[in-house]
Backbone and ligand atoms as CSV (ligand in chain L), in Angstrom:
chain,resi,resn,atom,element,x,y,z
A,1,UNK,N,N,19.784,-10.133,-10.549
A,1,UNK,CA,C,19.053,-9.780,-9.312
A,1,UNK,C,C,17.541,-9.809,-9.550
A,2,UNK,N,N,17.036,-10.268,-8.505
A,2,UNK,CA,C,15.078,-10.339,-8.611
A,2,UNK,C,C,15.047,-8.544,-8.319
A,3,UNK,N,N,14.105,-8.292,-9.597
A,3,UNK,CA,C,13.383,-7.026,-9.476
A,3,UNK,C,C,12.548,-7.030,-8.860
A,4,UNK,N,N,12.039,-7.546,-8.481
A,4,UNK,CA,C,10.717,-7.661,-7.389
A,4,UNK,C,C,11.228,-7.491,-5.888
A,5,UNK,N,N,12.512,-7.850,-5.771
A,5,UNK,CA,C,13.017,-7.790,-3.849
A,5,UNK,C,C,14.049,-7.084,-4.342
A,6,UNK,N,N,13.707,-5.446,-4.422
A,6,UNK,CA,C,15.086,-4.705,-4.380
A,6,UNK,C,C,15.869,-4.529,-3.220
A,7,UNK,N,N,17.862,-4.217,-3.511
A,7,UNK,CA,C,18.582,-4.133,-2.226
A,7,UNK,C,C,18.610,-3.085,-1.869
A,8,UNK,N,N,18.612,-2.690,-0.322
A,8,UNK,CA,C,18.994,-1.427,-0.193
A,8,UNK,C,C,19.814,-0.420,-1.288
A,9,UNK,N,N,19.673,0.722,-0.729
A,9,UNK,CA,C,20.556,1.466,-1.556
A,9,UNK,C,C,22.245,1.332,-1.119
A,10,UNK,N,N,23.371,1.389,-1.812
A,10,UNK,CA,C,24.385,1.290,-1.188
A,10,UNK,C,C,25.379,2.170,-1.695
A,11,UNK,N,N,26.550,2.208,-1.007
A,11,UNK,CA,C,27.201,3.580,-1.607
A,11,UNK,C,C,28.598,2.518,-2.263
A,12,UNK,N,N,28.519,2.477,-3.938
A,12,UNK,CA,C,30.061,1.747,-3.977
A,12,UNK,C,C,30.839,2.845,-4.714
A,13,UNK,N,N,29.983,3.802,-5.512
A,13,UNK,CA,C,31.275,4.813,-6.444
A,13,UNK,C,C,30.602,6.499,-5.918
A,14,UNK,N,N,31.371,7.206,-5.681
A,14,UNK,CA,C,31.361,8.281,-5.763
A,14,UNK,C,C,30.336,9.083,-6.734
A,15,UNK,N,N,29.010,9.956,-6.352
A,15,UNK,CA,C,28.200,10.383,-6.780
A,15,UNK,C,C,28.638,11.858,-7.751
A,16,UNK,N,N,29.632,12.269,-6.987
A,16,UNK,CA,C,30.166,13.642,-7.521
A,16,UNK,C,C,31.250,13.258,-8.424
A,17,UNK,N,N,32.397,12.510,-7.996
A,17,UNK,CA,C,33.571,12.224,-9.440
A,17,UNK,C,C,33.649,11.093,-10.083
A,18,UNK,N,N,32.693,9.853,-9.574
A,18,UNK,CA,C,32.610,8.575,-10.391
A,18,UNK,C,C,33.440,7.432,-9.707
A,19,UNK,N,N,34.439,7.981,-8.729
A,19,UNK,CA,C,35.715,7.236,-8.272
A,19,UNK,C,C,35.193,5.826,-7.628
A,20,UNK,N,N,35.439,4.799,-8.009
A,20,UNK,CA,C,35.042,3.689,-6.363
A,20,UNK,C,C,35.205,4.380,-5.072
A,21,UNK,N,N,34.667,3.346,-4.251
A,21,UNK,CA,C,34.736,4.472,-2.934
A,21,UNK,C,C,35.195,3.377,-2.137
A,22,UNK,N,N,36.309,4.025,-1.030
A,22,UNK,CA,C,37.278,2.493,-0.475
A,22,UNK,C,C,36.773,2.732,1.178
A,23,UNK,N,N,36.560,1.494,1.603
A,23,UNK,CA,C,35.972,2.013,3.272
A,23,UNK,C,C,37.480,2.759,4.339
A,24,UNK,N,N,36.665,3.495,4.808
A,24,UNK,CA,C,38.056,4.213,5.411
A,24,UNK,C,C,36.882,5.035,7.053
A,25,UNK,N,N,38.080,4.774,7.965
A,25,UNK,CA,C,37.632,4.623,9.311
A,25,UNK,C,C,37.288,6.486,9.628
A,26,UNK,N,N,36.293,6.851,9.822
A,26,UNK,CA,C,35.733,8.375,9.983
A,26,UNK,C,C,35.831,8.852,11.296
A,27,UNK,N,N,36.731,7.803,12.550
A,27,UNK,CA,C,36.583,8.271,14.047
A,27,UNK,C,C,35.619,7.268,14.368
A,28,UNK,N,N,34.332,6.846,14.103
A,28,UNK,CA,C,33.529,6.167,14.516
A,28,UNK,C,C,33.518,4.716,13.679
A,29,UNK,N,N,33.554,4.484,12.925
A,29,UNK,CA,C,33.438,2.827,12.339
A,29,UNK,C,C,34.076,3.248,11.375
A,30,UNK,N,N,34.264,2.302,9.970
A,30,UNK,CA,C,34.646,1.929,8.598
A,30,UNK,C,C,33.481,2.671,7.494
A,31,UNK,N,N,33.233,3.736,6.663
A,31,UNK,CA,C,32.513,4.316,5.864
A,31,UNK,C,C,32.894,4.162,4.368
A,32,UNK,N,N,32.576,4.452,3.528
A,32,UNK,CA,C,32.642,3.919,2.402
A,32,UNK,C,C,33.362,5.836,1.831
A,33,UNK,N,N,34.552,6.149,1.614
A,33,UNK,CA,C,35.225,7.376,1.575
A,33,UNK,C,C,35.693,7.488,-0.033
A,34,UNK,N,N,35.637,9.081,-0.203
A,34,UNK,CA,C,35.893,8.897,-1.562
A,34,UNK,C,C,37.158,10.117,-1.440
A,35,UNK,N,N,38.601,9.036,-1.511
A,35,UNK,CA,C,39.541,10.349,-1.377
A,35,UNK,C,C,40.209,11.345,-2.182
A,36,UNK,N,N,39.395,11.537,-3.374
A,36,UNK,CA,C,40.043,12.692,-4.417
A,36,UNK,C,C,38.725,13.192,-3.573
A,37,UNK,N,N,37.583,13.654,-3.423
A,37,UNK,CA,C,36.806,14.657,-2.907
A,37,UNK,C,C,36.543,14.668,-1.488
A,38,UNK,N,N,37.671,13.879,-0.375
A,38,UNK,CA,C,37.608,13.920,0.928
A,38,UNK,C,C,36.611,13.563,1.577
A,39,UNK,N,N,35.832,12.742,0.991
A,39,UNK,CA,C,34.062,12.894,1.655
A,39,UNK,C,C,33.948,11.164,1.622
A,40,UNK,N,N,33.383,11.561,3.125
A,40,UNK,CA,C,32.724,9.911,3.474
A,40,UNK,C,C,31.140,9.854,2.703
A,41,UNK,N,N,30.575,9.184,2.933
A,41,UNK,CA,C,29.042,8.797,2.278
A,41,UNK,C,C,28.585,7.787,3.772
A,42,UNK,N,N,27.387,7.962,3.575
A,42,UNK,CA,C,26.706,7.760,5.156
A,42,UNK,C,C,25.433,7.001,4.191
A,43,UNK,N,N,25.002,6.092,5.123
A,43,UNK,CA,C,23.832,5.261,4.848
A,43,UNK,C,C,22.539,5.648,5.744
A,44,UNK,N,N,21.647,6.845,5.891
A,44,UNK,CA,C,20.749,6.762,6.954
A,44,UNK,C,C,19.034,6.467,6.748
A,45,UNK,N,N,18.311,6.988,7.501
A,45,UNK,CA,C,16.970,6.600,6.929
A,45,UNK,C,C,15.946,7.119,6.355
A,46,UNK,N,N,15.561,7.351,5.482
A,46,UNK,CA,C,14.778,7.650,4.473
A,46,UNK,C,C,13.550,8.341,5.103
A,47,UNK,N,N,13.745,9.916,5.282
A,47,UNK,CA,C,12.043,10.345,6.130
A,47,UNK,C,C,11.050,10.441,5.310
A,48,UNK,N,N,9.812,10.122,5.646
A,48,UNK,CA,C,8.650,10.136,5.248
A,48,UNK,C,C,7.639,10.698,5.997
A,49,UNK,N,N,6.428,10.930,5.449
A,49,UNK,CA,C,5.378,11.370,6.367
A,49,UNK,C,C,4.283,10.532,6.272
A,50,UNK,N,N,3.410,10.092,6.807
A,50,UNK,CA,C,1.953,10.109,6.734
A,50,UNK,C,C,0.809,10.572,7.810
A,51,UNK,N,N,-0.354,10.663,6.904
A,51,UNK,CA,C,-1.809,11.539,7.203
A,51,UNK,C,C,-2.301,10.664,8.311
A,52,UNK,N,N,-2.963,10.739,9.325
A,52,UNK,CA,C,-4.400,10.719,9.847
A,52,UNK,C,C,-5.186,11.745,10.015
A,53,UNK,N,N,-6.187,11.553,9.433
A,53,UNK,CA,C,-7.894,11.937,8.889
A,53,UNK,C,C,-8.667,11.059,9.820
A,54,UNK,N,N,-9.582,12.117,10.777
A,54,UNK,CA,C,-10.739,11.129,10.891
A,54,UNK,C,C,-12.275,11.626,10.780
A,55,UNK,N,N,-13.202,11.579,10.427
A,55,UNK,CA,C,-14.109,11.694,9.790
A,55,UNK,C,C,-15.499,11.930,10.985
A,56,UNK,N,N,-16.109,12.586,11.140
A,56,UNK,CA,C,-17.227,12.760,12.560
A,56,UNK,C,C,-17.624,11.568,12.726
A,57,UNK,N,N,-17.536,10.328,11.793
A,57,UNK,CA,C,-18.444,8.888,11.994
A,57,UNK,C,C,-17.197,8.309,12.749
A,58,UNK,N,N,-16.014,8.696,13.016
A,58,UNK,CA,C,-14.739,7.926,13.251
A,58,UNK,C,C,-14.023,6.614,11.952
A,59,UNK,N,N,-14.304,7.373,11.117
A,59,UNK,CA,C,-13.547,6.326,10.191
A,59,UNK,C,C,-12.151,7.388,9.695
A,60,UNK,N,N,-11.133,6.534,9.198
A,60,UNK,CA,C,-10.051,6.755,9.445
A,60,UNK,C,C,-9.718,6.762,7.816
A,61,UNK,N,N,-9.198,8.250,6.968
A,61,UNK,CA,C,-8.707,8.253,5.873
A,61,UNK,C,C,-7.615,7.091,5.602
A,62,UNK,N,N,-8.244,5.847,4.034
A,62,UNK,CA,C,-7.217,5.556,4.004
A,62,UNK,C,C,-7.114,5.021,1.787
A,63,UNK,N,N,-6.115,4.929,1.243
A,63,UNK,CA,C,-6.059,5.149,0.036
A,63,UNK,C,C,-5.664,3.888,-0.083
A,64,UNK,N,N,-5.815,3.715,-1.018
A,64,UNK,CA,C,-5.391,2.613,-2.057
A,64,UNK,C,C,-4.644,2.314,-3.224
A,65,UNK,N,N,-3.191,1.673,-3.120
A,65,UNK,CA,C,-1.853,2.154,-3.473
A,65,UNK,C,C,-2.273,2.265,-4.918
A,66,UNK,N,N,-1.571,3.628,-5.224
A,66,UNK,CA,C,-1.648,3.451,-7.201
A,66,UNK,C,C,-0.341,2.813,-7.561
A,67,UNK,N,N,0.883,2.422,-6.465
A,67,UNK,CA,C,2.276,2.504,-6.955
A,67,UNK,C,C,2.768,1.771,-5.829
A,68,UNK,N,N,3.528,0.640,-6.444
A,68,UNK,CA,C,4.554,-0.059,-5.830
A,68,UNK,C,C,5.775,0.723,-4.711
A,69,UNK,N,N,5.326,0.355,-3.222
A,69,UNK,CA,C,5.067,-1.371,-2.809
A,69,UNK,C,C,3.723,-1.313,-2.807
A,70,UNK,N,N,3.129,-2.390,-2.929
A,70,UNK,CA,C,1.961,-2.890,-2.574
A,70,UNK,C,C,1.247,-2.311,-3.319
A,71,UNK,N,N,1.422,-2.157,-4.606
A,71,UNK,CA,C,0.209,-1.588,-5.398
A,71,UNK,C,C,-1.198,-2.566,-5.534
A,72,UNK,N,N,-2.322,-1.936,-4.886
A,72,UNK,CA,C,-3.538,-2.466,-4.959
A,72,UNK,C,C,-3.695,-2.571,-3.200
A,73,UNK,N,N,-2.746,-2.594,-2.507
A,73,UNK,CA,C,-3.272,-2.603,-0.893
A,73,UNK,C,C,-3.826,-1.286,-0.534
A,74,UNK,N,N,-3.914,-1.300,0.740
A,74,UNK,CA,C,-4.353,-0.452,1.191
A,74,UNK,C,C,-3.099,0.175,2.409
A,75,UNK,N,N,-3.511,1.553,2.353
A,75,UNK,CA,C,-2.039,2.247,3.451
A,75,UNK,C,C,-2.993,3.441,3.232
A,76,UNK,N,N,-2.274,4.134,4.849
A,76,UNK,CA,C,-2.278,5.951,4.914
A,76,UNK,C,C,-1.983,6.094,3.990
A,77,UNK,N,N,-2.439,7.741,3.768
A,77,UNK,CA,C,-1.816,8.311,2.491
A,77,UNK,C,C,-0.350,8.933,2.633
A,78,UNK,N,N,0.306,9.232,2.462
A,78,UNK,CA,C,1.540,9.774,3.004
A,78,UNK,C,C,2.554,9.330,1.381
A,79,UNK,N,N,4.242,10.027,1.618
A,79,UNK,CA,C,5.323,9.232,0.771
A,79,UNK,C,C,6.588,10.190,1.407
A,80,UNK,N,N,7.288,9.758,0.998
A,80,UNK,CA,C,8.930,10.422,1.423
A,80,UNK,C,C,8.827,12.077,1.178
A,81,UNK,N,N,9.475,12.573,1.754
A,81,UNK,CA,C,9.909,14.008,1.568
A,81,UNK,C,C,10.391,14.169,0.925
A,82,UNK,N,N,10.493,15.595,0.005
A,82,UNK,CA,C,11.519,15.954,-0.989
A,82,UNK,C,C,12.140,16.534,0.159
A,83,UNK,N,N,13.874,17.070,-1.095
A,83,UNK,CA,C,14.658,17.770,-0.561
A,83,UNK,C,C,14.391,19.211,0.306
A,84,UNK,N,N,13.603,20.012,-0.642
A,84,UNK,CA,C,13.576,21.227,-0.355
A,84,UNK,C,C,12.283,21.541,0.315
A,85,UNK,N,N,11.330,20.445,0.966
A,85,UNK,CA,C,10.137,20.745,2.265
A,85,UNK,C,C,10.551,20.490,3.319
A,86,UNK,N,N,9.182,21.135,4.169
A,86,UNK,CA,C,9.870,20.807,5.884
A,86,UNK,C,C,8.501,19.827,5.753
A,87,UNK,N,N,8.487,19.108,6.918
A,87,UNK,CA,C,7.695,17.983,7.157
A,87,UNK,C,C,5.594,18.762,7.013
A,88,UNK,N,N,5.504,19.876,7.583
A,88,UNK,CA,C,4.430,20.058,7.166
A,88,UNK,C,C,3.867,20.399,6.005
A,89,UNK,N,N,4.640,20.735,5.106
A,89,UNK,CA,C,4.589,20.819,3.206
A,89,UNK,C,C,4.803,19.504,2.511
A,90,UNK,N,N,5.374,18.855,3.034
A,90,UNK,CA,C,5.019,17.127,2.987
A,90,UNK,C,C,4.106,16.596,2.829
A,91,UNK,N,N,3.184,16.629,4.180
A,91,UNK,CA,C,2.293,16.416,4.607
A,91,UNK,C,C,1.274,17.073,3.587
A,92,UNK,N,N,1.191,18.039,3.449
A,92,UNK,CA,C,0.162,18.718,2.628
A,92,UNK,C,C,-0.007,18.473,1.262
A,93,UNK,N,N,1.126,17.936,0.358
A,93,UNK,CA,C,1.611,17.875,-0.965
A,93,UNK,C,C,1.074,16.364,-1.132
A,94,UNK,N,N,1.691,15.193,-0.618
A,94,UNK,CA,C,1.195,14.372,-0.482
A,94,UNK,C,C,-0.183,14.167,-0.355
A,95,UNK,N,N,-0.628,14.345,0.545
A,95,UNK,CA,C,-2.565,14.331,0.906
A,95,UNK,C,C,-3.280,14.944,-0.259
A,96,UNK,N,N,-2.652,15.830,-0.991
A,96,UNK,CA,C,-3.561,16.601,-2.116
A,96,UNK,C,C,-2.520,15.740,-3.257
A,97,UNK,N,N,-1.938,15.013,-3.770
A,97,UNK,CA,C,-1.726,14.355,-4.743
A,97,UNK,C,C,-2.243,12.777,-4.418
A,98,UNK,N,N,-2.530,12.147,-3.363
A,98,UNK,CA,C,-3.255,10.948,-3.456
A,98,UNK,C,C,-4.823,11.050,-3.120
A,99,UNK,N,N,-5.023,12.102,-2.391
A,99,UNK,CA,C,-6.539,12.401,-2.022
A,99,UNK,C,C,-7.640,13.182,-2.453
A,100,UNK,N,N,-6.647,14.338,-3.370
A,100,UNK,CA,C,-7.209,15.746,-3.855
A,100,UNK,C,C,-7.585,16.666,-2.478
A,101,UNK,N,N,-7.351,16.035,-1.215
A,101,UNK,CA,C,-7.491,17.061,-0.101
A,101,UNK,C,C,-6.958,17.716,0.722
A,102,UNK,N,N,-7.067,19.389,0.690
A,102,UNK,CA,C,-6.064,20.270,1.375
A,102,UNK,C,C,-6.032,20.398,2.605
A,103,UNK,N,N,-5.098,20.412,3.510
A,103,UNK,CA,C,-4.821,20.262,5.459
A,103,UNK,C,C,-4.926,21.688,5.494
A,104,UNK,N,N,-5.467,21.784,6.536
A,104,UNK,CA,C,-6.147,23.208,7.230
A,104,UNK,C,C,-5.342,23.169,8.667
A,105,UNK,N,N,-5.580,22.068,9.081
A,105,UNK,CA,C,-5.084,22.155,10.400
A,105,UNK,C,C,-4.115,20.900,10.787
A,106,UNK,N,N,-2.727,21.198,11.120
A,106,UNK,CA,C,-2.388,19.705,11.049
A,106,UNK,C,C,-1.132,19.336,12.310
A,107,UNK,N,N,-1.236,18.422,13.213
A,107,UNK,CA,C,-0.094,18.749,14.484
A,107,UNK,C,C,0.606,17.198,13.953
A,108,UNK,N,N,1.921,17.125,14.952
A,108,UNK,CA,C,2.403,16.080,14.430
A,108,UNK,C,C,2.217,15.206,15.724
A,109,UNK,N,N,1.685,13.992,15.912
A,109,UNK,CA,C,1.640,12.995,16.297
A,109,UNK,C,C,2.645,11.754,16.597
A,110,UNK,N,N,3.125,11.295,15.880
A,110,UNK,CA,C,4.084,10.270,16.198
A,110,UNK,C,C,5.049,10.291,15.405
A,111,UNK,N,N,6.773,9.413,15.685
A,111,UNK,CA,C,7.216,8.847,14.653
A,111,UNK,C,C,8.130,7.872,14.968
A,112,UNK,N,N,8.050,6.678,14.450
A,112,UNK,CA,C,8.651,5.489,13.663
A,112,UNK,C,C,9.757,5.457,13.329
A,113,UNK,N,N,10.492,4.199,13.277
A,113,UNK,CA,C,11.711,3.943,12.392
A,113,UNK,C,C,11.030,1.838,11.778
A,114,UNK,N,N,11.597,2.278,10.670
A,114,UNK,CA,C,11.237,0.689,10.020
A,114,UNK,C,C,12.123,0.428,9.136
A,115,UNK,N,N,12.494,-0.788,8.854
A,115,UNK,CA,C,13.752,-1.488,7.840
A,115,UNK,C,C,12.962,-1.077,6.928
A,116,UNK,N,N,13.466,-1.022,5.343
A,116,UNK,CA,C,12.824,-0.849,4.194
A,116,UNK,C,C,13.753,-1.593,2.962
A,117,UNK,N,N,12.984,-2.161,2.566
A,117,UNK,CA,C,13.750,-3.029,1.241
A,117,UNK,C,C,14.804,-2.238,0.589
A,118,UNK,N,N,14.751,-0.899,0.223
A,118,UNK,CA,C,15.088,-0.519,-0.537
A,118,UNK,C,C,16.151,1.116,0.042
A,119,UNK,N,N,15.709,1.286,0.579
A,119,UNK,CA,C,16.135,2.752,1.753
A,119,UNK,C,C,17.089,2.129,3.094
A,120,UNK,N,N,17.136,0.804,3.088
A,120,UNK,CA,C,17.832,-0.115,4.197
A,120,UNK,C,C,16.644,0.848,5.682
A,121,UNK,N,N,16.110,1.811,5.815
A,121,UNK,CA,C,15.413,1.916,6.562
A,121,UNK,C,C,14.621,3.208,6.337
A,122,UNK,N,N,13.177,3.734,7.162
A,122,UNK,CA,C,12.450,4.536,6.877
A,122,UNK,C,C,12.379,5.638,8.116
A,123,UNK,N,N,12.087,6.572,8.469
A,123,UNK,CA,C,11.881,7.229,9.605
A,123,UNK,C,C,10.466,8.065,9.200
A,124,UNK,N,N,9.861,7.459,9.767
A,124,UNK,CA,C,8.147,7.846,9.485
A,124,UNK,C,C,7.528,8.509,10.772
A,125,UNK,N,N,7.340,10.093,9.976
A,125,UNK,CA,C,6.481,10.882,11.003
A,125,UNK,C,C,5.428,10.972,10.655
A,126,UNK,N,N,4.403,10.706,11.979
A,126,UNK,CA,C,2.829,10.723,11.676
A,126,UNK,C,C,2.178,11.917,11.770
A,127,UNK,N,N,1.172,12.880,10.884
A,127,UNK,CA,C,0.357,13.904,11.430
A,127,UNK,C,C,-1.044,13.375,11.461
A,128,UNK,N,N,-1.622,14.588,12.528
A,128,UNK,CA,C,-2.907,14.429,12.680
A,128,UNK,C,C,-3.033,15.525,11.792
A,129,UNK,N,N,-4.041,15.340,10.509
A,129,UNK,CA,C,-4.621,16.013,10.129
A,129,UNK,C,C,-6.321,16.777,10.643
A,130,UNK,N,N,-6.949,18.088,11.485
A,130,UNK,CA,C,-7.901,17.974,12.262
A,130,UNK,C,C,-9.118,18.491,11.084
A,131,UNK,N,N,-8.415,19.243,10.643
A,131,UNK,CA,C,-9.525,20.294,9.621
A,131,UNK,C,C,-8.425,20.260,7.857
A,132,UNK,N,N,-9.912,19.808,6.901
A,132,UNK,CA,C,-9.266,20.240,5.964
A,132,UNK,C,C,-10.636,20.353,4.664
A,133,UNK,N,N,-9.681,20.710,3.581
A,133,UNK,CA,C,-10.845,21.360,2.719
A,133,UNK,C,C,-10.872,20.610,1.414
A,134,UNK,N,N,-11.735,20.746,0.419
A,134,UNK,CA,C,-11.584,19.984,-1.186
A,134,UNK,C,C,-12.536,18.672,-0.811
A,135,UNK,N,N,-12.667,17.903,-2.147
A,135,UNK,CA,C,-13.514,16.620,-2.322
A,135,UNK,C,C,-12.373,15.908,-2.595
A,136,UNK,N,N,-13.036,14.605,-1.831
A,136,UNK,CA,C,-12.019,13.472,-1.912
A,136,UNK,C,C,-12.290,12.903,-3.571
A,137,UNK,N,N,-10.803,12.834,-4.392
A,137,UNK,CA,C,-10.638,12.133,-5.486
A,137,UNK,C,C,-9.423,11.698,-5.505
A,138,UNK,N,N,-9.429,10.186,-6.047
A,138,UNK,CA,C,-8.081,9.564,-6.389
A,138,UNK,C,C,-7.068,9.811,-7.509
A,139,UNK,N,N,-6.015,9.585,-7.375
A,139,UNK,CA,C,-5.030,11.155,-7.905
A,139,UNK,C,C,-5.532,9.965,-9.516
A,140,UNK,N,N,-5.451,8.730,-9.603
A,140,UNK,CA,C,-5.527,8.111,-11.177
A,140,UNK,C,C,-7.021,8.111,-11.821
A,141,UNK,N,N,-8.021,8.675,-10.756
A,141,UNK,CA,C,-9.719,8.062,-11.196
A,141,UNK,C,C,-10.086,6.565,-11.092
A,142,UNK,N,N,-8.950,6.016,-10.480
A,142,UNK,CA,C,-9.032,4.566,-10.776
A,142,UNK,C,C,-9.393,3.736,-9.257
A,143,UNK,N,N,-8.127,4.238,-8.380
A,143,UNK,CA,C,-8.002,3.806,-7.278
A,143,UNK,C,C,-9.363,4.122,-6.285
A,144,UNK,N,N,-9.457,3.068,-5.374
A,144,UNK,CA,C,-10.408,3.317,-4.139
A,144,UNK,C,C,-9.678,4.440,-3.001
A,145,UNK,N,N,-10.674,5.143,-2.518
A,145,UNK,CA,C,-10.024,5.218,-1.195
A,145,UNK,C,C,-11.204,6.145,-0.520
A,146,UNK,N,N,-11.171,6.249,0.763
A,146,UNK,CA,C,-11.953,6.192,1.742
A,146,UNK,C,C,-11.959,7.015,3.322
A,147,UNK,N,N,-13.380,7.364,4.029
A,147,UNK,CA,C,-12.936,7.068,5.609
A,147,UNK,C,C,-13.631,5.534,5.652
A,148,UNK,N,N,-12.710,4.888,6.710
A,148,UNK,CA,C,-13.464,3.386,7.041
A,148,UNK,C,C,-13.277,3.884,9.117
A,149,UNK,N,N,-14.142,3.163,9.106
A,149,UNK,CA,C,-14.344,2.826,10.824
A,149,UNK,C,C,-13.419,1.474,11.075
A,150,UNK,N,N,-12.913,0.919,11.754
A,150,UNK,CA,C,-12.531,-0.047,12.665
A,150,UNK,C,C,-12.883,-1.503,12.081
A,151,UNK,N,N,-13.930,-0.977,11.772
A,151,UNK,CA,C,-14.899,-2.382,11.934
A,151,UNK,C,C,-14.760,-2.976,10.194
A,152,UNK,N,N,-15.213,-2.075,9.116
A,152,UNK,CA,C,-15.467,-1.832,7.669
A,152,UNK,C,C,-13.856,-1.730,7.141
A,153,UNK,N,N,-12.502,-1.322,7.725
A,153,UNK,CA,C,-11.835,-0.676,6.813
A,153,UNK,C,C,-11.116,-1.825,6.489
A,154,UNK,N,N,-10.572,-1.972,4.785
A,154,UNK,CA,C,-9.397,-2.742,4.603
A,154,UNK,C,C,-8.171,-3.429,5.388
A,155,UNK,N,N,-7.516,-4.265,5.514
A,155,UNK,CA,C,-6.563,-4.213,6.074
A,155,UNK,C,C,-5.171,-3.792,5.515
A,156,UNK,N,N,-4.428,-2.592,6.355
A,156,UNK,CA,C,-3.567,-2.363,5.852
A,156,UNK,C,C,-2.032,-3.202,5.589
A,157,UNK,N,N,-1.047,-2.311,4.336
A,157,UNK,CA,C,-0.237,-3.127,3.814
A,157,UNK,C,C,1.040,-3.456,4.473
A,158,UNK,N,N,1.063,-2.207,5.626
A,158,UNK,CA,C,2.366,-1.816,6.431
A,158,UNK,C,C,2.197,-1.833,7.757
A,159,UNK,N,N,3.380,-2.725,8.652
A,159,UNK,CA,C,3.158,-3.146,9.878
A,159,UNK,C,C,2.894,-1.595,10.895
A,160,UNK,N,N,3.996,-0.543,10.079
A,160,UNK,CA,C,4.019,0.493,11.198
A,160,UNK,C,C,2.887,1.348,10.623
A,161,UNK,N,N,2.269,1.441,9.759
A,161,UNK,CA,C,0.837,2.037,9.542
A,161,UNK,C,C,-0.117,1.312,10.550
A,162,UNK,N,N,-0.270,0.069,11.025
A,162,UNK,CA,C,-1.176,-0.727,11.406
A,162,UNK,C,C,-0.934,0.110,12.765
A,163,UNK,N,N,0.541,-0.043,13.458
A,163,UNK,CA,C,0.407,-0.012,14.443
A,163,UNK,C,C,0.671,1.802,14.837
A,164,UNK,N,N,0.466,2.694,13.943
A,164,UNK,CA,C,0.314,3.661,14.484
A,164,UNK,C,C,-1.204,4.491,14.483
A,165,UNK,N,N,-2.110,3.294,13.838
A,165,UNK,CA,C,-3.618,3.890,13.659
A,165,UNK,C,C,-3.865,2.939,14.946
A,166,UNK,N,N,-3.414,2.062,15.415
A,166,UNK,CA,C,-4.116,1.690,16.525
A,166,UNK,C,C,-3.972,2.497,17.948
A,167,UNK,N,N,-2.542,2.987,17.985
A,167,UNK,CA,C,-2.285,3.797,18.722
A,167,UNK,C,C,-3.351,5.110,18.796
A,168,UNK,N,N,-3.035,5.614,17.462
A,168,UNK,CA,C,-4.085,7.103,17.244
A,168,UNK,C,C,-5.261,6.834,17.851
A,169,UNK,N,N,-6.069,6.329,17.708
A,169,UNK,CA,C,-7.525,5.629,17.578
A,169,UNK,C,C,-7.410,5.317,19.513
A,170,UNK,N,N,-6.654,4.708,19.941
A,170,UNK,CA,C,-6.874,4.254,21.041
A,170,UNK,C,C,-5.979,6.201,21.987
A,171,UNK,N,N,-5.383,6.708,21.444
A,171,UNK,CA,C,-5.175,8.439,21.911
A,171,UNK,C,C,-6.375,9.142,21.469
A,172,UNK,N,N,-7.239,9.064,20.063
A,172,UNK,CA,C,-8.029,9.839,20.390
A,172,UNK,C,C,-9.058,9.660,21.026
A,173,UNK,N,N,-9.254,8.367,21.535
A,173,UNK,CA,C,-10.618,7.448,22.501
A,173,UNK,C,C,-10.456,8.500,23.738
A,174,UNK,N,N,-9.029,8.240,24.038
A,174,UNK,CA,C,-9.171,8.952,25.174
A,174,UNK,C,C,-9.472,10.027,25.389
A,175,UNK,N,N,-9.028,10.988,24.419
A,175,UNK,CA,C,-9.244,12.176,24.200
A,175,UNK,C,C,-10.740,12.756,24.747
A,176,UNK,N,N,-11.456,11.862,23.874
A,176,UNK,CA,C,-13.197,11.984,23.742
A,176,UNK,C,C,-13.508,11.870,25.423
A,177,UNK,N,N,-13.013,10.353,25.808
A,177,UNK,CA,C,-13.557,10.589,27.170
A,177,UNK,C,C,-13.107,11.887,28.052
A,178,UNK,N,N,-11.784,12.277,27.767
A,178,UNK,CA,C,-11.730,13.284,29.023
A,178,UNK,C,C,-12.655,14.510,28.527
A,179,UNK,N,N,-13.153,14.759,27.649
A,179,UNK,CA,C,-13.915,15.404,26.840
A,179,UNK,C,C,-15.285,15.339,27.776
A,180,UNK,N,N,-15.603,14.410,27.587
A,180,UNK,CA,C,-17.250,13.854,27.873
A,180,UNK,C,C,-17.128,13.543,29.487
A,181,UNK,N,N,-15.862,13.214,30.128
A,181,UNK,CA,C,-16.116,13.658,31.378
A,181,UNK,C,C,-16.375,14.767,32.653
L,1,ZN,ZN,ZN,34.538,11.730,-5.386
């Protein structure tokens, strides 16, 4: 198999007794069942979070991958959830291990679903991060990362990053005007 285009994850042996696992019908379709421990195995999508940051100039926090996919592009900062957080300890853990910066204030904004090489799919919730505290440093000393404006910033590595900063950006436009009206 090419290491470079990994397959989804898939369920063929039993995680708890080792057994192969034979597809067997659960009421709703064919599942991959393991019958010495009675238990089907389910394929779903992989949640994640990522940050928006925006900066009084309007440039938009964004990092620069230390770690595959796309190591060396550019993306939000964000990564998958562990087991034992809820989505706003996510959010916070993440941003202070790629950014060094702590969320003060943070609502949730959007979320996504996307195929993923490797997760067969992603479910990506977006926060607005409004207020937060610490100096921006990159978690290796190595990596770039930034606020960029519109105009200056990299292009990012991920279709649904692209298209949920355009969204943001064009919600908080509005924002401003009903503001200023
Ligand atoms: Zn089993």
């Amino acid at each position: 198999m090419d290491v470079h285009s990994p397959a989804p994850f898939a369920w063929n042996y039993c995680p708890i007794c080792g057994q192969a696992l034979h597809l067997h019908f659960d009421g709703e379709s064919e599942r991959p069942h393991c019958a010495p421990c009675a238990r089907f195995y389910y394929r779903n999508p992989a949640p994640a979070v990522c940050c928006l940051l925006r900066d009084a100039e309007g440039g938009l926090l964004v990092v620069q991958r230390a770690e595959d996919p796309c190591r060396g592009e550019w993306s939000l900062p964000g990564g998958y959830m562990e087991i034992a957080e809820n989505c706003e300890e996510a959010v916070c853990r993440e941003l202070a291990e790629e950014t060094g910066l702590r969320a003060r204030d943070l609502h949730f904004f959007d979320v996504r679903t996307q195929g993923s090489a490797t997760h067969g799919a992603v479910l990506l919730l977006a926060y607005h991060v409004e207020t937060w505290g610490g100096e921006l440093c990159s978690p290796d000393g190595q990596s770039a990362l930034g606020f960029y404006t519109k105009e200056n910033r990299p292009p990012l590595c991920f279709d649904l990053h692209r298209h949920l900063v355009a969204d943001f950006e064009a919600w908080f436009q509005g924002k401003e005007n009903m503001r200023r009206a």
